[in-house]
VOBA-1610 file (N, C-alpha, C; in pm, whole numbers, padded with zeros to 5 digits, always signed):
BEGIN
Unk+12685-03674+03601Unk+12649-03713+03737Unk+12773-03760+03812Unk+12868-03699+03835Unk+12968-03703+03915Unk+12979-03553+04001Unk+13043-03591+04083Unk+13058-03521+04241Unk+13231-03428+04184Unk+13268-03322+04187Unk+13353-03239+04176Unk+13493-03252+04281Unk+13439-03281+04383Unk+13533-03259+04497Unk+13648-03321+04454Unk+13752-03273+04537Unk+13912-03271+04572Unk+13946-03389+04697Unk+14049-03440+04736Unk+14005-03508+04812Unk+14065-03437+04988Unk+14101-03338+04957Unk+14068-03210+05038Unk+13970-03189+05107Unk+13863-03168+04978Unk+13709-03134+05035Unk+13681-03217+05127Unk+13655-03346+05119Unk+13611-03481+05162Unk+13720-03539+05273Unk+13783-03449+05329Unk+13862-03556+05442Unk+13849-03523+05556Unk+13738-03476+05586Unk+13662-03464+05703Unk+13522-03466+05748Unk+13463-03556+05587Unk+13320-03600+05559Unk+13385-03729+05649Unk+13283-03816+05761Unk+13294-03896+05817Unk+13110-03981+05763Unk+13025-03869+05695Unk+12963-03958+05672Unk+12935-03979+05483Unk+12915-04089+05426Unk+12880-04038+05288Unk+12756-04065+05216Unk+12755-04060+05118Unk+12583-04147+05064Unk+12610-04158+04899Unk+12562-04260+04895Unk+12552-04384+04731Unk+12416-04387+04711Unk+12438-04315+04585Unk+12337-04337+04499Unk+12332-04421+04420Unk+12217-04487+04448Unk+12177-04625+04405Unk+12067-04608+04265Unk+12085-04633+04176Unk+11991-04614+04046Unk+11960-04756+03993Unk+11918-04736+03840Unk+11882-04814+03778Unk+11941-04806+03629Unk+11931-04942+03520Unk+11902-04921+03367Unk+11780-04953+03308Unk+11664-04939+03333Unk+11549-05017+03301Unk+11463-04914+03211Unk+11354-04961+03184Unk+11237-04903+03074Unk+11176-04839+03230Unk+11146-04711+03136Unk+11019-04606+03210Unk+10974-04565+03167Unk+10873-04676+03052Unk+10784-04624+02976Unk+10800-04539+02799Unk+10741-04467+02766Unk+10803-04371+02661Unk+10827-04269+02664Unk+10811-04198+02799Unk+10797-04039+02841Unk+10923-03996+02928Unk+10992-04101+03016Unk+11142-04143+03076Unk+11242-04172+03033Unk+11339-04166+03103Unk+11449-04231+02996Unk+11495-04315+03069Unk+11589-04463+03032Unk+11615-04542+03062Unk+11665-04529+03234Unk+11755-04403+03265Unk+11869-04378+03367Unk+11755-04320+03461Unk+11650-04335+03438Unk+11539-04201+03588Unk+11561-04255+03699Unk+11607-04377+03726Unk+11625-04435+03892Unk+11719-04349+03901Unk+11831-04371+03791Unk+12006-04331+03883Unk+11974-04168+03898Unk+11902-04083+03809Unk+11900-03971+03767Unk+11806-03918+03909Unk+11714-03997+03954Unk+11663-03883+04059Unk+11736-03942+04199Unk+11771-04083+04193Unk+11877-04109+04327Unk+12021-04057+04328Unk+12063-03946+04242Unk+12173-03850+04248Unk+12102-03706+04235Unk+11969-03700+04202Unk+11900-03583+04238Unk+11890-03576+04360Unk+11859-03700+04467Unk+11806-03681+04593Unk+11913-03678+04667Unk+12033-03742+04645Unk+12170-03744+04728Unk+12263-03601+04705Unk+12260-03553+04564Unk+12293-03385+04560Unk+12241-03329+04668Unk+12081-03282+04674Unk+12035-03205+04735Unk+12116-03244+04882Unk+12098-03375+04952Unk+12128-03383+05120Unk+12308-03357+05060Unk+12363-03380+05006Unk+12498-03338+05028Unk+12518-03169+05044Unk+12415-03079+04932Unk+12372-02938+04968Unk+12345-02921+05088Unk+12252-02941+05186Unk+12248-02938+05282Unk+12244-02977+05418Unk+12376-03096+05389Unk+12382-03202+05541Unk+12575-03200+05518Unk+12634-03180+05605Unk+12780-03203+05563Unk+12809-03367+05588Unk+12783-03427+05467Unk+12829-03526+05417Unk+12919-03609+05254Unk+12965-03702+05258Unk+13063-03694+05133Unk+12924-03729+05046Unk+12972-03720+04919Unk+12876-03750+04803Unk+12976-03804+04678Unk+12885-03949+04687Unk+12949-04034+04590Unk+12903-04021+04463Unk+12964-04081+04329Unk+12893-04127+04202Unk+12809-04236+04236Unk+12720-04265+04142Unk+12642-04287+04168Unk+12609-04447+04046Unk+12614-04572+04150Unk+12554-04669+04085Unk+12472-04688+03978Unk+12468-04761+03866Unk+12362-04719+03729Unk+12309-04836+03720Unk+12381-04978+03738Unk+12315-05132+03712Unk+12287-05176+03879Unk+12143-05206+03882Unk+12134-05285+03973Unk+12011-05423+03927Unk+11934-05416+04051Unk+11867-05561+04029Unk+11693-05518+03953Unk+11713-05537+03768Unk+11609-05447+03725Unk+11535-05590+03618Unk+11544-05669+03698Unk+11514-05787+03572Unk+11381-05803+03591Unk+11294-05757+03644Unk+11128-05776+03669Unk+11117-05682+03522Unk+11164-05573+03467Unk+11196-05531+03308Unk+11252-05579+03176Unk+11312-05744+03234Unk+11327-05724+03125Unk+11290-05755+02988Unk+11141-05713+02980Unk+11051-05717+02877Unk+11087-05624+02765Unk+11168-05523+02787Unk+11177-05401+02743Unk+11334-05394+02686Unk+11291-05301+02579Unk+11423-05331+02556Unk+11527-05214+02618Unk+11631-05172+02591Unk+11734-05084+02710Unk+11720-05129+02847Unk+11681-05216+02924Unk+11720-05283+03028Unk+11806-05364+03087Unk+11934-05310+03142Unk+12028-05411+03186Unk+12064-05428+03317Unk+12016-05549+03387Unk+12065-05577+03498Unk+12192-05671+03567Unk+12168-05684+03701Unk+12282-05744+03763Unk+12260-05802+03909Unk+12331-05907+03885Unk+12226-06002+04005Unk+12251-05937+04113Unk+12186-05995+04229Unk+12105-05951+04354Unk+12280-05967+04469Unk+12370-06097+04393Unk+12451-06111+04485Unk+12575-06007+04415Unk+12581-05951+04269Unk+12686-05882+04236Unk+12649-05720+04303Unk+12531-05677+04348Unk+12455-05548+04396Unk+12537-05536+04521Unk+12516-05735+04606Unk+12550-05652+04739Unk+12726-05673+04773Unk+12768-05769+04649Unk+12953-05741+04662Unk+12956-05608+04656Unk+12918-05545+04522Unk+12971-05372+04538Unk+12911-05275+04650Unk+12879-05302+04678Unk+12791-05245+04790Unk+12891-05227+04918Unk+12881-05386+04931Unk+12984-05409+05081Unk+13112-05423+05053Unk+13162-05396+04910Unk+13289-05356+04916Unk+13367-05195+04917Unk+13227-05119+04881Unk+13224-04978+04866Unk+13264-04899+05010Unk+13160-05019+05104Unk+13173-04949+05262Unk+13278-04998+05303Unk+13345-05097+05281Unk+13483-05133+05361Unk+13538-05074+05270Unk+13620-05011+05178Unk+13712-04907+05122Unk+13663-04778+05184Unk+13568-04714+05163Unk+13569-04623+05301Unk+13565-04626+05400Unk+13591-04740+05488Unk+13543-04741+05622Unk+13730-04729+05606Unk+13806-04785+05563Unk+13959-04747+05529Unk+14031-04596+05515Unk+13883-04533+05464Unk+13959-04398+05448Unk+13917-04287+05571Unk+13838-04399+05672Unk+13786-04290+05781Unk+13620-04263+05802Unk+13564-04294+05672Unk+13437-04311+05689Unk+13348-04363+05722Unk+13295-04357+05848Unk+13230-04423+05921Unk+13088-04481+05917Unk+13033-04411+05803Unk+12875-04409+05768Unk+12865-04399+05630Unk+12785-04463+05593Unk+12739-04466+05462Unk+12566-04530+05434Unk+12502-04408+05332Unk+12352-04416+05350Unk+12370-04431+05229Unk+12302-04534+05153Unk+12238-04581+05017Unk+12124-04485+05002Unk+12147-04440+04915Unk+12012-04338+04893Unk+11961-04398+04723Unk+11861-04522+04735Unk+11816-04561+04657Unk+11709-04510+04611Unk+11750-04553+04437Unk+11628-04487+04356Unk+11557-04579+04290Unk+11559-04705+04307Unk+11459-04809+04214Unk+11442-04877+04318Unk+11306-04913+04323Unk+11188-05035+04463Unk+11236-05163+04400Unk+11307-05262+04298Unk+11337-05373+04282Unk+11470-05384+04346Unk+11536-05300+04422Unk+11655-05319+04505Unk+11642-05349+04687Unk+11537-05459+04615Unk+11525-05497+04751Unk+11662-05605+04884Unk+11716-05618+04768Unk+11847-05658+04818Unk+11920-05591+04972Unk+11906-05455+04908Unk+11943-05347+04958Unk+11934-05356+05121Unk+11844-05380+05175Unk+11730-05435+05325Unk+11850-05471+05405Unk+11850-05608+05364Unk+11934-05711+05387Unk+12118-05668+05416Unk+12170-05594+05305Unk+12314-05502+05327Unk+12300-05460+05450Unk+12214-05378+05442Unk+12185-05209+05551Unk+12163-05324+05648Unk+12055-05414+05724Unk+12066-05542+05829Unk+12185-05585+05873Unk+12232-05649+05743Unk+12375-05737+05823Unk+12512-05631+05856Unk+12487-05573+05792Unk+12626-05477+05778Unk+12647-05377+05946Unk+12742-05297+05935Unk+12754-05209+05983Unk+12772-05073+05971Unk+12712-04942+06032Unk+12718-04821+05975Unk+12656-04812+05842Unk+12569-04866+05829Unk+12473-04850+05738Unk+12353-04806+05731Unk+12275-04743+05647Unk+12185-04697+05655Unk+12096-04715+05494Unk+11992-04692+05474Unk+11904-04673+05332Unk+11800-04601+05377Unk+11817-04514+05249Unk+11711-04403+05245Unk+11650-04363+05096Unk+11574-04309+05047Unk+11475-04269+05155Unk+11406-04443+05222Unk+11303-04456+05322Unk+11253-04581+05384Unk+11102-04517+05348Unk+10985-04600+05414Unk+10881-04608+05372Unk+10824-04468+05420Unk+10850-04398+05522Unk+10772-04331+05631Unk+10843-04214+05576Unk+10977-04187+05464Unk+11043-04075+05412Unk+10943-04085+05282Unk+10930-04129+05240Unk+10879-04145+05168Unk+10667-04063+05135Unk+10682-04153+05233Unk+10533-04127+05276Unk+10518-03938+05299Unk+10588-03891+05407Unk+10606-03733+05462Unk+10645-03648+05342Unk+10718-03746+05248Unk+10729-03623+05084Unk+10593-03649+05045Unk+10541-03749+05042Unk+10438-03785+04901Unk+10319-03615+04937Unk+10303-03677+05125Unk+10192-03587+05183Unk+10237-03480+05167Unk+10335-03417+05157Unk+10399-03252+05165Unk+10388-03248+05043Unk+10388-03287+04917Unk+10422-03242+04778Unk+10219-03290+04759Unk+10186-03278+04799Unk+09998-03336+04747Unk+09992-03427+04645Unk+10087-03542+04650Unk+10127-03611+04571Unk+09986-03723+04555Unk+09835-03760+04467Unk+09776-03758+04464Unk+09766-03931+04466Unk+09856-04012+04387Unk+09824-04158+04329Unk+09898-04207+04509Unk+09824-04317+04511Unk+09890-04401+04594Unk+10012-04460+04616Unk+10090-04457+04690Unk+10221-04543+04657Unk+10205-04696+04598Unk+10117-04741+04597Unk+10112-04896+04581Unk+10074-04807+04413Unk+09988-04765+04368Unk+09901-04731+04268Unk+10040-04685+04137Unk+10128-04572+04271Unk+10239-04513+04162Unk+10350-04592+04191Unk+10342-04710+04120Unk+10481-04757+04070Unk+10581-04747+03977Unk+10548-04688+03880Unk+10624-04648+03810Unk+10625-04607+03684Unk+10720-04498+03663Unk+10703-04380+03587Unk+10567-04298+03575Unk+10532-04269+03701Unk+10436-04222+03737Unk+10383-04098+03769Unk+10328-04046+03879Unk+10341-03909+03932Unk+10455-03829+04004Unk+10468-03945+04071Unk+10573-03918+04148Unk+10742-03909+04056Unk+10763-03983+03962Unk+10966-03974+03908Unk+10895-03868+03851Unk+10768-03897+03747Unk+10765-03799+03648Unk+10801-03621+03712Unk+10741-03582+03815Unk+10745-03491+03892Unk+10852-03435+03925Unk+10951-03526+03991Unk+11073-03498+04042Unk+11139-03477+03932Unk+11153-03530+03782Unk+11221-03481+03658Unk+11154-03368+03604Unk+11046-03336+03596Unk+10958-03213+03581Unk+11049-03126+03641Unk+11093-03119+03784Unk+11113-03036+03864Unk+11289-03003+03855Unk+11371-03132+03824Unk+11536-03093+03841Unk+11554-03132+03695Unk+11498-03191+03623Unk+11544-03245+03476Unk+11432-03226+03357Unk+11356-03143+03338Unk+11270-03116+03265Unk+11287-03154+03150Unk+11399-03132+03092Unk+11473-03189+02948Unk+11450-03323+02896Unk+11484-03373+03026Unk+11493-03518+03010Unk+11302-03598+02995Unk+11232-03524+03038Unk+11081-03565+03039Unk+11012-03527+02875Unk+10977-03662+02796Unk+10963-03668+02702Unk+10755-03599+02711Unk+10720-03537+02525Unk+10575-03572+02525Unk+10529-03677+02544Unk+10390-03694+02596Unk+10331-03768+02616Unk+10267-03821+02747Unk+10330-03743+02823Unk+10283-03805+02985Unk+10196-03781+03052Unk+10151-03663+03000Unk+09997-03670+03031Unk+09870-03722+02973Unk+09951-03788+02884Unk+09821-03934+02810Unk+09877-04030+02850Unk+09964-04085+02934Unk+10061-04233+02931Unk+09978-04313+03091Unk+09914-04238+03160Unk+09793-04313+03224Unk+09807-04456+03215Unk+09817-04556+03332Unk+09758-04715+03357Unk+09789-04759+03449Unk+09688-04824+03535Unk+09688-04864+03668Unk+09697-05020+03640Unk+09734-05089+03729Unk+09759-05247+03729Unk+09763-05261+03871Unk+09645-05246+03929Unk+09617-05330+04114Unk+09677-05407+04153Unk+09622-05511+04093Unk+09654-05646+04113Unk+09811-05705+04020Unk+09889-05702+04106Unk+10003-05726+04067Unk+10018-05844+04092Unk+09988-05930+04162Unk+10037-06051+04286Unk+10128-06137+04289Unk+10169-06161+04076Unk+10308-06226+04109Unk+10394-06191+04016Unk+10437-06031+04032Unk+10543-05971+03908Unk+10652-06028+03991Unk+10688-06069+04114Unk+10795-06111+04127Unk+10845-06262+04010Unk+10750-06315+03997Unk+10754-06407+03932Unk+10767-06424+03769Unk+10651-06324+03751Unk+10637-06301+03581Unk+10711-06165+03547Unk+10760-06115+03612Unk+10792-05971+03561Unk+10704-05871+03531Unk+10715-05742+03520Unk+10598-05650+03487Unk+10530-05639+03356Unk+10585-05745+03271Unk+10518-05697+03135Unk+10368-05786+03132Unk+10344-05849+03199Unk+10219-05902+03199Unk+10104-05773+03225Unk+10158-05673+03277Unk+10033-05585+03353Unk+10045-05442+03305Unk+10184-05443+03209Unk+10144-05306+03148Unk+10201-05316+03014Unk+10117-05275+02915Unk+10218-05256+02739Unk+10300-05167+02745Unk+10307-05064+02778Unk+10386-04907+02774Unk+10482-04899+02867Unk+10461-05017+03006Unk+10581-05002+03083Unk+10509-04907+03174Unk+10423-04838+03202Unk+10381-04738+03308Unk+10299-04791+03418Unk+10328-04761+03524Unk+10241-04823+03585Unk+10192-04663+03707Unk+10066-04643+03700Unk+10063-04471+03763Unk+09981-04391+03676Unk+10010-04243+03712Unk+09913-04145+03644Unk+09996-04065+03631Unk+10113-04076+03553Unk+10198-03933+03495Unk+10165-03793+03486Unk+09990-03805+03426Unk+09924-03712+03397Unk+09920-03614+03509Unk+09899-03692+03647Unk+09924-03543+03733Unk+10002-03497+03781Unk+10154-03551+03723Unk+10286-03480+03721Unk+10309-03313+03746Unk+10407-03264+03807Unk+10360-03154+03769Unk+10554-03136+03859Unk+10614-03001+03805Unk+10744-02913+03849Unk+10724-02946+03991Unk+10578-02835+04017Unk+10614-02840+04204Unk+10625-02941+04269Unk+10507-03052+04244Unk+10517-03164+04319Unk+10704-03228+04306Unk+10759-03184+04247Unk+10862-03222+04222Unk+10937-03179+04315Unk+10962-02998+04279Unk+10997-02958+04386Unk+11012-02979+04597Unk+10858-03008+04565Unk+10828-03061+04742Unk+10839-03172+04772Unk+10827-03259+04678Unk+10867-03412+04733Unk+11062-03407+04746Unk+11126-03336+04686Unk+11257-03362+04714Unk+11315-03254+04816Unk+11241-03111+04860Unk+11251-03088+05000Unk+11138-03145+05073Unk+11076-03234+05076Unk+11079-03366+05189Unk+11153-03425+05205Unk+11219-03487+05060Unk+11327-03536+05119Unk+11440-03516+05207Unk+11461-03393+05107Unk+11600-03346+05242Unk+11594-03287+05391Unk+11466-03256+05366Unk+11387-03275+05538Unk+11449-03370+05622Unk+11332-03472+05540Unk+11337-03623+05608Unk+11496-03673+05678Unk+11569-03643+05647Unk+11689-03709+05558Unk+11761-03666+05740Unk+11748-03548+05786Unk+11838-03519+05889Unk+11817-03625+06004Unk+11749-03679+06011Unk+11682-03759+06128Unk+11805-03904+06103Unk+11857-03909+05983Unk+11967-04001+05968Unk+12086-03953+05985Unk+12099-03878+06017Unk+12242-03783+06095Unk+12270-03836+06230Unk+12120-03849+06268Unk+12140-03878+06413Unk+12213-04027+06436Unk+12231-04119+06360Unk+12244-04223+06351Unk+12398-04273+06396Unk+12420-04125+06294Unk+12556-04145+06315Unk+12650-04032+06379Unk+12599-04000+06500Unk+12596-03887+06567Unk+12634-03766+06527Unk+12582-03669+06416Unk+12556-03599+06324Unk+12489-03475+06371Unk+12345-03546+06408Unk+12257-03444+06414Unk+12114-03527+06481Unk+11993-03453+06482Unk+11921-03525+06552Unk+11892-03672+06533Unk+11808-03747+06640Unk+11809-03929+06606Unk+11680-03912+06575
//
């Protein structure tokens, strides 16, 4: 999961995007890296088709609501947003004016707050990118419902990483509603297996269409940075 380019290629990318991942448990059917692995799946694709730079891609962030589990390693909320906002001022040095976090784990809520105070910032996908893949790919569980390792990652690895999607996921099924204070207790109160979702209706395509939603979605942040449409 590194980017090829020369620094040739890249010296007339004015905008770039960081992929933001994870190290945490996803269950027994995932592998530890599925945040970083589909938030450099989703930042490949828009670097395929948006002329922008494309970074490596972050692996530790803020994953401690996991760490019930074992292969989980995180990193606090204030070491997330030093590298973060030190990433954009070294490129903002080399000319780069924009930079979109293209996060892949929902406990990086940190993230908000960067993209707020900062400048030339952006995070993606947001709720409403999100939402326009789920509906385009007939993505079936709820977003609140698919939290994780669910229909939805399982899908998108179905679809670019098949290898990496272990047996079992179409028995690995469990819903947990009522969440109300994993901020507090962490997630192991509400699931044994670490799943929280319906893997089971995983499937290649949905994979396929939720990540051209994404890169759909994705142009409307061009405009931002006078790119392409706002």
């Amino acid at each position: 999961m590194f980017p090829t380019d020369t620094t040739i290629d890249v010296r007339d990318r004015r905008v770039a995007v960081l992929p933001v991942g994870s190290t945490e448990q996803h269950g027994p059917h995932l592998p530890l890296a599925t945040d970083s692995v589909i938030a450099w799946t989703v930042a490949s694709a828009i670097a395929a088709a948006y002329p922008v730079r494309l970074l490596p891609p972050l692996q530790f962030s803020c994953s401690q609501e996991h760490a019930g589990w074992s292969g989980t390693v995180s990193i606090t909320a204030r070491t997330l947003v030093s590298v973060v906002t030190d990433i954009a001022e070294s490129l903002r040095h080399t000319g780069v004016t924009g930079l979109v976090l293209v996060n892949g784990h929902g406990g990086n809520y940190v993230l908000q707050n960067v993209v707020q105070e900062g400048e030339g910032l952006a995070l993606f996908p947001g709720r409403d990118d999100w939402a326009f893949a789920r509906e385009k790919a007939g993505v079936e569980t709820s977003a609140y419902s698919d939290m994780h390792a669910g229909e939805l990652e399982t899908s998108i690895l179905l679809h670019a990483h098949p290898d990496l999607v272990r047996p079992g996921y179409d028995s690995a099924d469990h819903l947990a509603e009522d969440r109300r204070h994993m901020l507090t207790l962490g997630l192991a109160p509400y699931t044994e297996s670490g799943v929280v979702g319906r893997p089971s209706l995983a499937s290649a395509r949905k994979g396929e269409l939720l990540l051209a939603g994404l890169v759909e979605s994705f142009g409307h942040y061009l405009g931002l940075f006078g790119l392409g449409p706002a």
